[in-house]
C-alpha positions as CSV (number, residue, x, y, z in Angstrom):
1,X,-79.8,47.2,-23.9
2,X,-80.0,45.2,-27.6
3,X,-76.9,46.9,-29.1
4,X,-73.4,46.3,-27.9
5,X,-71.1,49.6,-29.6
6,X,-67.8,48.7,-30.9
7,X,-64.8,50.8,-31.6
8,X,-62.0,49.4,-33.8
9,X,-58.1,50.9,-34.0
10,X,-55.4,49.8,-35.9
11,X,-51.7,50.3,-35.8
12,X,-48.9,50.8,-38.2
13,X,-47.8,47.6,-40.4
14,X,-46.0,48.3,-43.1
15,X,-46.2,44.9,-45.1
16,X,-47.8,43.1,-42.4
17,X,-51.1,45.5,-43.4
18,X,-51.7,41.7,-45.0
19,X,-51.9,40.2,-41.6
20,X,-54.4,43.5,-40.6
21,X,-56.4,42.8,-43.8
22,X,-57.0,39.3,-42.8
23,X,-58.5,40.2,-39.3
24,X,-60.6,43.0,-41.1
25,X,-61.8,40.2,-43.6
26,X,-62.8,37.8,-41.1
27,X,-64.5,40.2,-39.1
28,X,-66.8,41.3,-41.9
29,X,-67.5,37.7,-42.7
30,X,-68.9,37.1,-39.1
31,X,-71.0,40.5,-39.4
32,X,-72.4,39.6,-42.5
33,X,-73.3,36.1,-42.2
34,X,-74.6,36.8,-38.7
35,X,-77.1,39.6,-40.1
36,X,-78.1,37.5,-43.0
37,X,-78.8,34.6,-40.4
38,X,-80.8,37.1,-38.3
39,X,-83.0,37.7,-41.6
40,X,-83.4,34.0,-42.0
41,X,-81.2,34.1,-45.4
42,X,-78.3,32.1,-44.6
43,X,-78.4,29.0,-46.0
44,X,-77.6,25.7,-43.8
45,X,-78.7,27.5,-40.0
46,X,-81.3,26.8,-37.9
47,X,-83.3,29.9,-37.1
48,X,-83.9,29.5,-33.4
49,X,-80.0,28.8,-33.0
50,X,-79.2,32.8,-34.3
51,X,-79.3,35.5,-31.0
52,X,-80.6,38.3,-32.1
53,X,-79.0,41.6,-30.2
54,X,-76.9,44.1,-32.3
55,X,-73.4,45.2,-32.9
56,X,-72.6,48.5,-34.2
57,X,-69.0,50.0,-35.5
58,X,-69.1,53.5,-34.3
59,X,-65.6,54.6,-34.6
60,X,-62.1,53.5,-36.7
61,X,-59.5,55.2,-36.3
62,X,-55.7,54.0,-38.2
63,X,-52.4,54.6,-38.4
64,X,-50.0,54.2,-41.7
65,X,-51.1,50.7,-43.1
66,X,-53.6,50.7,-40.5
67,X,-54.9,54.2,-42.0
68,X,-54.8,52.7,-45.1
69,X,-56.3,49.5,-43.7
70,X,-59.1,51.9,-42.3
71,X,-59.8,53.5,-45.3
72,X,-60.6,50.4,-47.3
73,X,-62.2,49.1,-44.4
74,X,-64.9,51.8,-44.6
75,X,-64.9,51.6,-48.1
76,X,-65.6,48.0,-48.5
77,X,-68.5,48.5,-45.7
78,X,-70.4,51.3,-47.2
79,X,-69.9,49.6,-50.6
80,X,-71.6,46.3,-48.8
81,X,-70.5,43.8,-51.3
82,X,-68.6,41.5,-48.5
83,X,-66.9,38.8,-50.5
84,X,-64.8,37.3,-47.7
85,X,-61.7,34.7,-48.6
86,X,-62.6,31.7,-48.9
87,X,-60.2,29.0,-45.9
88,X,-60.4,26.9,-49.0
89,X,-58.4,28.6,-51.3
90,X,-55.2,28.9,-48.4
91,X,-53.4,26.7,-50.9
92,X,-53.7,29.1,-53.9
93,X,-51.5,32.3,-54.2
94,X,-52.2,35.7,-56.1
95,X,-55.0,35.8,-58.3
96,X,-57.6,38.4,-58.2
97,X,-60.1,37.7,-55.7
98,X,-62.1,40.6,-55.8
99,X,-61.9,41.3,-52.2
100,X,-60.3,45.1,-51.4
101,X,-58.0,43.2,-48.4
102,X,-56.7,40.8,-50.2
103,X,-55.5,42.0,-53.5
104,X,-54.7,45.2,-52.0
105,X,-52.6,43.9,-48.9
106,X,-51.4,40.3,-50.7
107,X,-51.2,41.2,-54.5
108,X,-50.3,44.5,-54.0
109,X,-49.0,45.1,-57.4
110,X,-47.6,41.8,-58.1
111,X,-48.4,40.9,-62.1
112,X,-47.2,38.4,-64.6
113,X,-44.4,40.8,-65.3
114,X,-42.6,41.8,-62.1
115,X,-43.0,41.9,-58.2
116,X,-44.1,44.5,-56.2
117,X,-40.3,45.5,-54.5
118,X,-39.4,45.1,-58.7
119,X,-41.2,47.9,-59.3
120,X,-40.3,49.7,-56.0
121,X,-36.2,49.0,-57.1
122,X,-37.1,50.5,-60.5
123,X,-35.2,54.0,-61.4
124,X,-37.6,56.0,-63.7
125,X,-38.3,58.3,-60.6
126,X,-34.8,59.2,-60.2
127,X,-33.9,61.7,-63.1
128,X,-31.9,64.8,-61.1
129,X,-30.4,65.6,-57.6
130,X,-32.8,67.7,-56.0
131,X,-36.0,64.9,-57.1
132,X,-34.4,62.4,-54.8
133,X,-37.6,62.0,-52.2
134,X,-37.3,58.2,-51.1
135,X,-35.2,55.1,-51.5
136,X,-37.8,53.1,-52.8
137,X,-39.6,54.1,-55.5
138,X,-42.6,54.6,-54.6
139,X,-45.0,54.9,-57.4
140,X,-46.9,51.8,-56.0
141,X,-48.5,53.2,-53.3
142,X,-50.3,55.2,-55.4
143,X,-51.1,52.6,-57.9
144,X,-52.4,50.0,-54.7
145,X,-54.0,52.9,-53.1
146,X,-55.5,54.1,-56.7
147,X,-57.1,50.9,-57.9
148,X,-58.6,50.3,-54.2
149,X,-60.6,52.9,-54.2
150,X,-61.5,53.5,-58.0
151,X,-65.1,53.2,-58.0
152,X,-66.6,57.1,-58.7
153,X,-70.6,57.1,-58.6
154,X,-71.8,60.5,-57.5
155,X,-75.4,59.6,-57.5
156,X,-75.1,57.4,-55.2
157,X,-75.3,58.0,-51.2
158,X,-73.1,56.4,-48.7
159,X,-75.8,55.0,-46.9
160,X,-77.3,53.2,-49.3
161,X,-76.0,50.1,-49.2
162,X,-75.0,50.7,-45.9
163,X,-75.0,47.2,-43.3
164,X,-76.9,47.2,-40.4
165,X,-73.6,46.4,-38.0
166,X,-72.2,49.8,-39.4
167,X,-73.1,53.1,-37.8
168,X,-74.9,55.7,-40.4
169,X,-72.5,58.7,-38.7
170,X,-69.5,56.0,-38.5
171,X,-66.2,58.5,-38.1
172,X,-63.1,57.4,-38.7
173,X,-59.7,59.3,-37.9
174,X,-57.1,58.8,-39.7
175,X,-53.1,59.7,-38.1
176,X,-50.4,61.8,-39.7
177,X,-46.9,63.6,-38.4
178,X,-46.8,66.8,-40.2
179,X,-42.8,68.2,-40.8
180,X,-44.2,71.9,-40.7
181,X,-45.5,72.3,-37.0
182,X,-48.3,74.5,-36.1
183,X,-47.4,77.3,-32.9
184,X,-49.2,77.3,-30.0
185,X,-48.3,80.3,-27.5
186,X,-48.2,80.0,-23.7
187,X,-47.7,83.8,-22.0
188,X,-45.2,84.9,-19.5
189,X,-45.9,88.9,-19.9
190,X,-48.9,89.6,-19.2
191,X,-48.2,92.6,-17.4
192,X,-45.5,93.4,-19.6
193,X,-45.4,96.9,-21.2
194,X,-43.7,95.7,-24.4
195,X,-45.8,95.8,-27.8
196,X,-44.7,92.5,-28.5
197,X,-43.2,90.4,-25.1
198,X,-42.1,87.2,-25.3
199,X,-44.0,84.2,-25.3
200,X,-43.2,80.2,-24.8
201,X,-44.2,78.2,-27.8
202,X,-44.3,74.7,-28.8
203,X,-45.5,73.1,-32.0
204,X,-48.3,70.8,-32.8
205,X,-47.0,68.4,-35.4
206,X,-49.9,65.7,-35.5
207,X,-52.7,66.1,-37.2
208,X,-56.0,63.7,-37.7
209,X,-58.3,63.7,-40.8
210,X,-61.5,62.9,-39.6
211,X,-64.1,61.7,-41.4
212,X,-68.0,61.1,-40.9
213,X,-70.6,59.7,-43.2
214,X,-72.6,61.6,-41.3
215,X,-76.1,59.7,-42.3
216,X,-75.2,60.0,-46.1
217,X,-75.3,64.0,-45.6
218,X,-72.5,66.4,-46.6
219,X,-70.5,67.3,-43.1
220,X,-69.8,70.9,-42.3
221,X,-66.4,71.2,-43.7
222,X,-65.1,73.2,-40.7
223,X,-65.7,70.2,-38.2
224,X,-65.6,67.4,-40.2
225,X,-64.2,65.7,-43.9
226,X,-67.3,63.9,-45.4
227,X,-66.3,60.2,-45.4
228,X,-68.2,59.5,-49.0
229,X,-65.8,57.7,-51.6
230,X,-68.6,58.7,-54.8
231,X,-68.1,62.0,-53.9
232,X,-65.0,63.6,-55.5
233,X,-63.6,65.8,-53.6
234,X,-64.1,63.4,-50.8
235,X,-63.2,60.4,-52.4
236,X,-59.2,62.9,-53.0
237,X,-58.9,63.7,-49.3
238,X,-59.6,60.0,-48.7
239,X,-56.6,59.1,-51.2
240,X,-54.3,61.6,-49.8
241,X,-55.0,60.8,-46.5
242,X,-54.1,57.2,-47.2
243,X,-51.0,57.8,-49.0
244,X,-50.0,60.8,-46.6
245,X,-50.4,58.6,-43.1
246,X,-48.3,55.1,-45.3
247,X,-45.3,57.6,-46.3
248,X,-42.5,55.9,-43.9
249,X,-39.6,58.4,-43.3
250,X,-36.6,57.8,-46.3
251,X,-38.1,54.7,-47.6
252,X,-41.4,55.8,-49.1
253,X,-41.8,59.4,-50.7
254,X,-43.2,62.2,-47.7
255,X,-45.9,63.9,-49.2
256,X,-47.0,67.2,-50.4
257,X,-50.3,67.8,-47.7
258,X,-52.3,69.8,-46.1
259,X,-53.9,72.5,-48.5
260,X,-56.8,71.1,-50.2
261,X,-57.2,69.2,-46.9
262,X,-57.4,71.1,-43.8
263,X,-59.1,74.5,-44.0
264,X,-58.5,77.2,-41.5
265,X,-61.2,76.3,-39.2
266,X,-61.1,72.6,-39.5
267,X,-57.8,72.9,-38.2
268,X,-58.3,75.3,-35.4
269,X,-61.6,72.7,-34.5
270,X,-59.2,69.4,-34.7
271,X,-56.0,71.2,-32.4
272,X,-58.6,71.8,-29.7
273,X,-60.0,68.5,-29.9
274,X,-56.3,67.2,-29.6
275,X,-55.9,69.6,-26.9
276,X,-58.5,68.7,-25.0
277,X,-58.4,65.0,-25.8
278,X,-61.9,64.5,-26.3
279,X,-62.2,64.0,-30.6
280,X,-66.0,63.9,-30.2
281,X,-66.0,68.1,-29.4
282,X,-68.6,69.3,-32.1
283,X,-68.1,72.9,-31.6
284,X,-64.9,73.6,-29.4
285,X,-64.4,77.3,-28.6
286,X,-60.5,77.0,-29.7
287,X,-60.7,81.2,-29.6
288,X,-61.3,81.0,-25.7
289,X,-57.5,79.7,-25.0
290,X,-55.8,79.4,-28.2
291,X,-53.9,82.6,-30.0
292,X,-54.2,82.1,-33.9
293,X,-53.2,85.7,-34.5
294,X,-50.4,84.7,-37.4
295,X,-50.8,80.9,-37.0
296,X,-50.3,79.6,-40.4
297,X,-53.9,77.5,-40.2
298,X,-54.6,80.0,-43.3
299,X,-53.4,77.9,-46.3
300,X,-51.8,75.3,-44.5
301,X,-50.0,72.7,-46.1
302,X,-46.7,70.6,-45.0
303,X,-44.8,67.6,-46.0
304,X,-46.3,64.8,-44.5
305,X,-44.8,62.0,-43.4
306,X,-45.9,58.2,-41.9
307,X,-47.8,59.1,-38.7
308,X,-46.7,56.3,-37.0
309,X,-43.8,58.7,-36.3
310,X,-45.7,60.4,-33.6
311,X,-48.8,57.9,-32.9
312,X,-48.8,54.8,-34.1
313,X,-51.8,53.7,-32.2
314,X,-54.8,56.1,-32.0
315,X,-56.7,54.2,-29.7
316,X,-57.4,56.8,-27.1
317,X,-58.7,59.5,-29.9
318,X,-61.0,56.5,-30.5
319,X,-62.0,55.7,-27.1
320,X,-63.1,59.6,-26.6
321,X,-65.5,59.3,-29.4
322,X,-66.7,55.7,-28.4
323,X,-67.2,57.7,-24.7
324,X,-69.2,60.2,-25.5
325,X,-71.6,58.6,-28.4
326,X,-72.3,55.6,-26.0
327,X,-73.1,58.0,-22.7
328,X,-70.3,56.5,-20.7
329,X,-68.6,53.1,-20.6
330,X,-71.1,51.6,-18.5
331,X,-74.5,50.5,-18.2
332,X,-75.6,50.7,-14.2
333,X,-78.5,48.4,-13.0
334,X,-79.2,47.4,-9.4
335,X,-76.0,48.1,-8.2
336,X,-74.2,45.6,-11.0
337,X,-72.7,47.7,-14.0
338,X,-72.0,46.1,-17.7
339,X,-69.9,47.4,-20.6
340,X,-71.6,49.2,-23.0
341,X,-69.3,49.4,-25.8
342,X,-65.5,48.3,-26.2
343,X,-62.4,49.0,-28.5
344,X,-60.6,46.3,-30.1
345,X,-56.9,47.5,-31.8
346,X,-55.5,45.2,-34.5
347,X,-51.6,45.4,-33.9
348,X,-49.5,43.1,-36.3
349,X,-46.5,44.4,-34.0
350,X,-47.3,44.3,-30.3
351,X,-45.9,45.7,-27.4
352,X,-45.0,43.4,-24.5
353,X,-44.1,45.4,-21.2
354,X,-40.1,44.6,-20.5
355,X,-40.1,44.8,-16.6
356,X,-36.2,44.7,-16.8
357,X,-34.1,46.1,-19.8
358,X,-29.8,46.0,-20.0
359,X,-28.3,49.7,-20.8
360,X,-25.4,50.1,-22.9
361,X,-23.6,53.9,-22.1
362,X,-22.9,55.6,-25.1
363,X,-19.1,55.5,-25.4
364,X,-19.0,58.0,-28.8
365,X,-21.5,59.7,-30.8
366,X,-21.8,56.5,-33.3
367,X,-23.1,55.0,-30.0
368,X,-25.2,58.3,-29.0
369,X,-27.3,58.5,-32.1
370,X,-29.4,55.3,-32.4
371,X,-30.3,56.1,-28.7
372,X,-30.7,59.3,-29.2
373,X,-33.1,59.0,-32.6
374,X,-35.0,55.9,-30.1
375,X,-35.6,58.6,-27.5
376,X,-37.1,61.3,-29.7
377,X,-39.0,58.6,-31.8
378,X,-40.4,56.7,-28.0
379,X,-41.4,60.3,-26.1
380,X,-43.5,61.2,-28.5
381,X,-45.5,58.3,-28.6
382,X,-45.7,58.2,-24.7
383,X,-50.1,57.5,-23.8
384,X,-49.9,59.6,-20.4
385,X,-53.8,59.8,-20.8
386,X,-54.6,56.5,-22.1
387,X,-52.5,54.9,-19.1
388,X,-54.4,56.8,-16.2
389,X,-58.0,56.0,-18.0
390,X,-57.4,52.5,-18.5
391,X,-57.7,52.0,-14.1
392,X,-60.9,54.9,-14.4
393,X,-62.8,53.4,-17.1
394,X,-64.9,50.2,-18.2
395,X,-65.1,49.6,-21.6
396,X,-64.1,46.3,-23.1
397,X,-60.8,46.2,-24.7
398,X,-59.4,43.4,-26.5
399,X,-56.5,43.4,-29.3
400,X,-56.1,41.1,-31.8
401,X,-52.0,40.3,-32.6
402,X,-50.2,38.2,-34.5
403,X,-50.5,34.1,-32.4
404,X,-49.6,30.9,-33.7
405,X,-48.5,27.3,-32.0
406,X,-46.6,24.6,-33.5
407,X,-48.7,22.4,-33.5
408,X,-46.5,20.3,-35.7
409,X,-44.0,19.6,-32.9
410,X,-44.3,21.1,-28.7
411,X,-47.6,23.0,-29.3
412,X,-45.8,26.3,-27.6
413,X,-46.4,29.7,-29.5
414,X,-44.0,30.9,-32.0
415,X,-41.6,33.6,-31.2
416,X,-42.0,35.0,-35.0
417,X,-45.5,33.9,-36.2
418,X,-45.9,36.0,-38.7
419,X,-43.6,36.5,-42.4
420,X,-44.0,40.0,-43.3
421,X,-43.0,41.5,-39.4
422,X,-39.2,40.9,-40.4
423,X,-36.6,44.1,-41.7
424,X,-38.9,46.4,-39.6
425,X,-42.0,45.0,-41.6
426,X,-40.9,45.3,-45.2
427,X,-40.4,41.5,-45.2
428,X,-43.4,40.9,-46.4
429,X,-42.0,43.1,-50.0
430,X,-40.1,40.0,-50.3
431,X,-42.1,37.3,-51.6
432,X,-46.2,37.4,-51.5
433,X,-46.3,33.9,-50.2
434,X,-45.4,36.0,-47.1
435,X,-48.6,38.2,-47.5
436,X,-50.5,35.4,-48.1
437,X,-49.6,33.4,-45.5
438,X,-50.0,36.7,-42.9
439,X,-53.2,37.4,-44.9
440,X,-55.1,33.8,-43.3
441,X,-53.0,33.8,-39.9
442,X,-55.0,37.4,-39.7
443,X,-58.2,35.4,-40.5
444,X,-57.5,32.4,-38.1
445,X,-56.6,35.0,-35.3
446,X,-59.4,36.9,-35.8
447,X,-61.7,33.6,-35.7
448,X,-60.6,32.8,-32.2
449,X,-60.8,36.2,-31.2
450,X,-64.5,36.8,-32.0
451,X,-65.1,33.1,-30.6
452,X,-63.5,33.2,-27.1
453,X,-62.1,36.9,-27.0
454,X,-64.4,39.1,-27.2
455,X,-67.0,38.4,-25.3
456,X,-68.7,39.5,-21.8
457,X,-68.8,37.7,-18.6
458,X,-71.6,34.9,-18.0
459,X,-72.2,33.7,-14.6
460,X,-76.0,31.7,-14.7
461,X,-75.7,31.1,-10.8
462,X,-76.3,34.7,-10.2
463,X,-79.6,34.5,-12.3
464,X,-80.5,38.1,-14.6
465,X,-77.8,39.9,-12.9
466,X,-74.9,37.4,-13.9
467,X,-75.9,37.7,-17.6
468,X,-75.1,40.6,-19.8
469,X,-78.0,42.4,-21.3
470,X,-77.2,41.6,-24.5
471,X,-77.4,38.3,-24.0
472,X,-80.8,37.6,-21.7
473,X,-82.9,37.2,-24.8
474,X,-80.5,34.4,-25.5
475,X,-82.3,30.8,-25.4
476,X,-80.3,28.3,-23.2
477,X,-79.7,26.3,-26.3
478,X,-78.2,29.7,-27.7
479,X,-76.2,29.9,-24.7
480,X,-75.1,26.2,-24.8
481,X,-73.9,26.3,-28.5
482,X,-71.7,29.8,-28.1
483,X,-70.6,29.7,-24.4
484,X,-66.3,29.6,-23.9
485,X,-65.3,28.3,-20.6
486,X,-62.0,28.9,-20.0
487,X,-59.2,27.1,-17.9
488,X,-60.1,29.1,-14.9
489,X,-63.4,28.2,-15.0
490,X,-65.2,31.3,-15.9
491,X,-67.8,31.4,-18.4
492,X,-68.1,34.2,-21.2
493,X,-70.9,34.2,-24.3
494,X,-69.8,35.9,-27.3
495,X,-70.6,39.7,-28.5
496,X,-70.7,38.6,-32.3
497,X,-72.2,35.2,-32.3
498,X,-69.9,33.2,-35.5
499,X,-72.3,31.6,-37.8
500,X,-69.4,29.3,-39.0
501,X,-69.9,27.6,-35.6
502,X,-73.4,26.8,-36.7
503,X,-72.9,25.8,-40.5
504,X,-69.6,24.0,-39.2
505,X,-71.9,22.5,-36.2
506,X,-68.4,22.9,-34.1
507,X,-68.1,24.5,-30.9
508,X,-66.2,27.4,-29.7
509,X,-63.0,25.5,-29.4
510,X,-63.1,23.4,-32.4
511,X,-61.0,25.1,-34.7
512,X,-58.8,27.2,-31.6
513,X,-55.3,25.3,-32.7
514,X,-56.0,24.8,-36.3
515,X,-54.5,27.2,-39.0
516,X,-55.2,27.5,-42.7
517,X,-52.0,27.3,-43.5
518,X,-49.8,25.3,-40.8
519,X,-45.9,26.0,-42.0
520,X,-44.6,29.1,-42.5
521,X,-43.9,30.6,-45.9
522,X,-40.1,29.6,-47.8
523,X,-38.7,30.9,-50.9
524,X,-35.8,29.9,-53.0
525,X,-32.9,31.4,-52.2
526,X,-32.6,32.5,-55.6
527,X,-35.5,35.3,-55.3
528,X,-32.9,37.2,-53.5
529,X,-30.3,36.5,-55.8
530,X,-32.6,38.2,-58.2
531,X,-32.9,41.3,-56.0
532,X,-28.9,42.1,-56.7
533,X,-28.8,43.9,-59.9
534,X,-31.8,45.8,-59.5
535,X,-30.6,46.7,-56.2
536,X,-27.0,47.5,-57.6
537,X,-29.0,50.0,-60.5
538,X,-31.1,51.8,-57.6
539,X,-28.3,52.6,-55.4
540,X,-25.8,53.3,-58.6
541,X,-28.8,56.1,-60.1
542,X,-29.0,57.2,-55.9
543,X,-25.5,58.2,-55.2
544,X,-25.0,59.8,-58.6
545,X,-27.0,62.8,-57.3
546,X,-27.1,61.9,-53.2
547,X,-24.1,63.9,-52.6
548,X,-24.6,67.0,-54.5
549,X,-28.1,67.0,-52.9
550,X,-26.2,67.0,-49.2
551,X,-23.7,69.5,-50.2
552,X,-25.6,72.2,-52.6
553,X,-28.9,74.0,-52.5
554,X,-31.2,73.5,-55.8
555,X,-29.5,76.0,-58.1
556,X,-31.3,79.0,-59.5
557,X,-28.9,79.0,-62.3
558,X,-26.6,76.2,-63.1
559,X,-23.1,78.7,-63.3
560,X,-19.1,77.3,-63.7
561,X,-19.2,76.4,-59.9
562,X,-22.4,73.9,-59.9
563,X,-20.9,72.2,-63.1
564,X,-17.5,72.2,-61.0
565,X,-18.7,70.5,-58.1
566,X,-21.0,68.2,-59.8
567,X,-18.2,66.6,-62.4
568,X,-15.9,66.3,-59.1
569,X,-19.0,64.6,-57.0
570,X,-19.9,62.6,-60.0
571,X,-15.9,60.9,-60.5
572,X,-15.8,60.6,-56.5
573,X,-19.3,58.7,-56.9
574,X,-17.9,56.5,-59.8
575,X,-14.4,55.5,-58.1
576,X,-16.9,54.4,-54.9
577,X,-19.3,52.4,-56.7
578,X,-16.9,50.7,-59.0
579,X,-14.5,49.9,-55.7
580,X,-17.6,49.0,-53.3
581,X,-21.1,48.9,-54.3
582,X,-21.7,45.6,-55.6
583,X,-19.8,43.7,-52.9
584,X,-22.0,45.8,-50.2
585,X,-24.9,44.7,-51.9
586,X,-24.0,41.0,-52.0
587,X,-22.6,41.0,-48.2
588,X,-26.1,42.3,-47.4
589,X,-28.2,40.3,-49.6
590,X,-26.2,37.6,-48.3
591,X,-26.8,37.9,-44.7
592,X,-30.0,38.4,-45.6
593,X,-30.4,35.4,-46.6
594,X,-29.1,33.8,-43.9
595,X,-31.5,35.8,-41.5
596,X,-34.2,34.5,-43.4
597,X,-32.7,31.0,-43.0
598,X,-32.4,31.3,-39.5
599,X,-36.2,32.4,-38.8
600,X,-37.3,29.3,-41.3
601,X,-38.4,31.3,-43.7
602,X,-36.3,30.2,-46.9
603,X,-35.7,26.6,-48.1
C-alpha cells in the first residue's frame, strides 16, 4: 500500500468561508510543495529527507460556502497553478493576490469605491412589490462567484494540468434544499379494487449535483454532471450550483434551479442513491422500488435555497463514495488492520455534544415559534446513518475547526477565535480585516493539523506491524524529523509530510502556538456608524412594497382596488418609517456595537 485516499467535506460558513479558504490554501501548499520535493524541484530540501508514498483526493463534497468553497477548490486544482499566501504578507490587507481563496473569500468585492455589505445595502434591485426576493442585495454573489470561475478554454481538458495528489475521476457533490419537493409513494392498497387507492407520500427536498472529471472525458449526463470549468455548459451548472447551494433563506436571493440542471434520469439515478445512501451507485435500478408514474423529474425545476437548510454537512454522502472506491475502510494483514483512506470535514462552526441542556416551556406562541422553527430546522439534519457507521467502520476522520490560544496572556483557547463566526456568520460582511484575519487562522489551523492531526499510529517496538504501510519505506531519519509524540505518549508519523518543516528545519511542534496574526481583528466604531443611512435607504425602499407583497397576489391587471390598497399601504408605511425606522436602526447598530465591544473585536 503506497497511496493513502483522502476524502474532504465542508460545511456551511457564510462569511467565515474565509476561515474555510485558508485551510483549503494551506492544504494545497503542503501538496504541492511535497510533490515538487518528491521530483527533486523544491528548492532548499534535502532529497533523502522527502518520503515518498502518495496522497490522493478522491472525493469533496460542500455545503453553501463550503459548496462554493468546493467548487473553487476543484477549480483551482485542475487549473494547477497553486499560488498559496504567503505568512509574510499577514500584515497586509486586500490587494489582489491572485489566489481563488483569498480574493474570493477575503476581498470579496471590496474595491476602492465601496465595501462588500455597501454594495449588498444598495437598492437598485428593489424597483416593485412582487421583485422583493432577499434583504440583502445580492448581486455579489454572482459577481464573487462570476469572476472566480471566469477562465473559458474549451480546448483544453481537465486533466491536463491535473496534480498528481488529485484523483483523475475526483467527484465532488455539491448540497441544495429544493422548496418544490419531489413525491415518493409508499402503498397501502395493494389488494384494493379502486382504479386509483390511496397511497402514503412524502417528499424529497434535497438534492446533490454531482460532479466527476471523469479522466478528462465527458460523463453520461444521466449519472453524472461533468466537473470541467472550459467546458460551457459545465462550467453554468458549476456557477448555478454554487450560487444555488450559498442562497441563505431571506437574506440572500433563493434561486431559480433545477431545469437546465437535473434531467429526468439524473434525478431518478441521484434519489436512489439518496435512498439507498450509497452516492457511489453507478447504475441504480430506481424502477425496481420507486413509482415515477407523474413525478415531476420531467422538467424539473424549483426555487432553491441554501442547502445548509437540510444538510449542512455532507460528510456521510462522502464517506459512501470514499467506501466503495477504496474497497473498504481497511487494509487487513496478519491479523493487524490499517486505514486505508480517511475524511477530514472543514467546519468553521462546530458542534460540541451538550450532555445537559436547560428547557424553557413555551408560555405563548411568541415563545412557541423560535422552538418550533429550531425543531423543523434540527430534524432534518439528524445523521441516523452516519452515527451507527461511525462504531462499524475504520476510516480516519479528523476535522479541522476554528482553534486559537492566548498566548498573549493564560495560554487557554479562546471561546470566539474566529471574527467572521459572529451575527450567525455574516460578521465577517463587516469589515475585511475580519476575513483576513479568519483567512490565516484557517492557514495556521490547517498547519497544525496536517503536522500532528492527521496522521496514523506509529509504534516501532512492534517492528513492521506497528508501522503503517505507508510509512515502512520511511528512513529512520524520515521518521525522526516528522514523528508527533503526544502527551500520552503515543507516537504518530504524518499522512502528508510538510515541506515547511524541512525548509523551516523546525520540528513538528515548532510553530503549534504561533499564529500569523496574534490579536484579533478591531475596527473603528465609526465603520458602523457608516452602515446607518444605507441601512435606513434599504429598509425605507423594503417596506414601501413589503406589505402589499404580504397582503395581495401579483396583479394581472392593476384595477381601482390595487391602486386603493397600495396608496393606503404606502401612507401606513410612511407614518411608520418617519415615527420609527431610524431610531430602530440606531438602537440596533448600537448594540451592535457594543456586542462587538464585548467580544474584543472593535477599538
Amino acid at each position: 500500500m503506497k497511496t493513502f485516499n483522502l476524502g474532504l467535506t465542508m460545511a456551511g460558513a457564510v462569511s467565515a468561508g474565509s476561515y474555510t479558504g485558508g485551510v483549503l490554501d494551506y492544504l494545497f501548499e503542503v501538496l504541492h510543495k511535497w510533490e515538487l520535493a518528491k521530483e527533486g524541484k523544491l528548492e532548499g530540501i534535502d532529497f533523502s529527507d522527502v518520503p515518498h508514498h502518495d496522497v490522493v483526493i478522491d472525493v469533496m463534497g460542500g455545503t453553501s460556502a463550503g459548496g462554493m468553497a468546493t467548487i473553487m477548490a476543484a477549480y483551482y486544482a485542475i487549473k494547477n497553478e497553486v499560488n498559496p499566501i504567503k505568512d509574510t504578507d499577514a500584515g497586509k490587507i486586500g490587494g489582489h493576490r491572485d489566489n481563488i481563496f483569498y480574493d474570493s473569500w477575503v476581498n470579496m468585492l471590496d474595491d476602492d469605491k465601496s465595501t462588500t455589505l455597501e454594495k449588498a445595502l444598495l437598492t437598485d434591485d428593489l424597483t416593485r412589490y412582487e421583485a422583493i426576493r432577499s434583504l440583502l442585495n445580492s448581486d455579489f454573489i454572482d459577481g464573487i462567484a462570476d469572476r472566480a470561475l471566469s477562465e473559458i478554454n474549451s480546448d483544453r481538458n481537465p486533466t491536463e494540468k491535473l496534480p498528481k495528489y488529485i484523483s483523475s475521476d475526483l467527484e465532488m457533490l455539491i448540497a441544495h434544499a429544493m422548496l418544490r419537493g419531489i413525491p415518493l409513494k409508499v402503498a397501502f392498497s395493494k389488494n384494493s379494487t379502486l382504479s386509483d387507492p390511496p397511497v402514503h407520500t412524502s417528499y424529497e427536498h434535497f438534492l446533490m449535483s454531482h460532479f466527476k472529471l471523469n479522466h478528462g472525458n465527458a460523463c453520461d449526463p444521466k449519472r453524472y454532471m461533468w466537473l470541467n470549468p472550459y467546458d460551457e455548459k459545465s462550467r453554468k451548472q458549476l456557477l448555478e450550483a454554487a450560487k444555488a447551494t450559498g442562497a441563505f433563506p431571506f437574506g440572500l436571493i433563493n434561486r431559480e434551479f433545477g431545469r437546465d440542471h437535473f434531467n429526468e434520469d439524473y434525478l431518478k439515478t441521484s434519489i436512489t442513491r439518496m435512498l439507498e445512501g450509497d452516492f457511489s451507485l453507478e447504475n441504480p435500478e430506481s424502477a425496481n422500488y420507486i413509482d415515477w408514474k407523474d413525478s415531476p423529474v420531467l422538467d424539473y425545476f424549483s426555487g432553491s435555497i441554501d442547502g445548509g437548510a437540510i444538510n449542512n454537512e455532507p460528510y456521510g454522502e462522502v464517506k459512501s463514495i470514499m467506501e466503495r472506491r477504496c474497497g473498504g475502510a481497511t487494509l487487513y494483514e496478519n491479523e493487524f488492520e490499517y486505514q486505508k483512506y480517511g475524511i477530514v470535514m472543514i467546519d468553521p462552526f462546530p458542534d460540541f455534544y451538550e450532555t445537559a441542556t436547560s428547557y424553557e416551556y413555551p408560555k405563548n406562541i411568541f415563545g412557541l415559534t423560535p422552538q418550533v422553527i429550531k425543531t423543523l430546522w434540527n430534524q432534518s439534519k439528524v445523521k441516523r446513518r452516519e452515527m451507527i457507521d461511525q462504531f462499524d467502520d475504520n476510516e480516519y476522520r479528523g476535522q479541522i475547526y476554528p482553534r486559537k490560544y492566548d498566548v498573549l496572556n493564560d495560554g487557554r483557547p479562546l471561546d470566539y477565535p474566529i471574527a467572521t463566526g459572529h451575527l450567525s456568520g455574516f460578521s465577517g460582511f463587516l469589515d475585511i480585516s475580519y476575513r483576513h484575519h479568519d483567512f490565516y487562522l484557517g492557514r495556521n489551523n490547517a498547519r497544525n493539523f496536517v503536522r500532528a492531526f492527521l496522521s496514523l499510529p506509529y509504534d516501532e517496538t512492534k517492528g513492521e506491524q506497528g508501522i503503517h504501510p505507508i510509512h515502512r519505506n520511511w528512513t529512520d531519519q524520515q521518521r525522526k524529523r516528522f514523528k508527533i509524540t503526544f502527551n500520552n505518549g503515543k507516537s504518530y508519523l504524518p499522512i502528508i509530510p510538510d515541506m515547511n518543516m524541512l525548509l523551516k528545519n523546525i520540528d513538528s511542534k515548532a510553530e503549534a502556538s504561533t499564529y500569523s496574526i496574534p490579536e484579533l481583528p478591531t475596527i473603528s466604531p465609526s465603520k458602523i456608524d457608516n452602515l446607518e443611512n444605507p441601512t435606513i435607504a434599504r429598509m425605507n425602499k423594503l417596506l414601501d412594497y413589503f406589505p402589499l407583497a404580504l397582503i395581495l397576489p401579483k396583479p394581472k391587471k392593476k384595477g381601482f382596488l390595487f391602486s386603493l390598497f397600495n396608496s393606503i399601504g404606502n401612507w401606513l408605511i410612511n407614518f411608520y418609517k418617519r415615527r420609527q425606522i431610524r431610531k430602530m436602526v440606531k438602537s440596533n447598530l448600537n448594540k451592535l456595537s457594543e456586542f462587538l465591544k464585548g467580544h474584543g473585536l472593535m477599538e
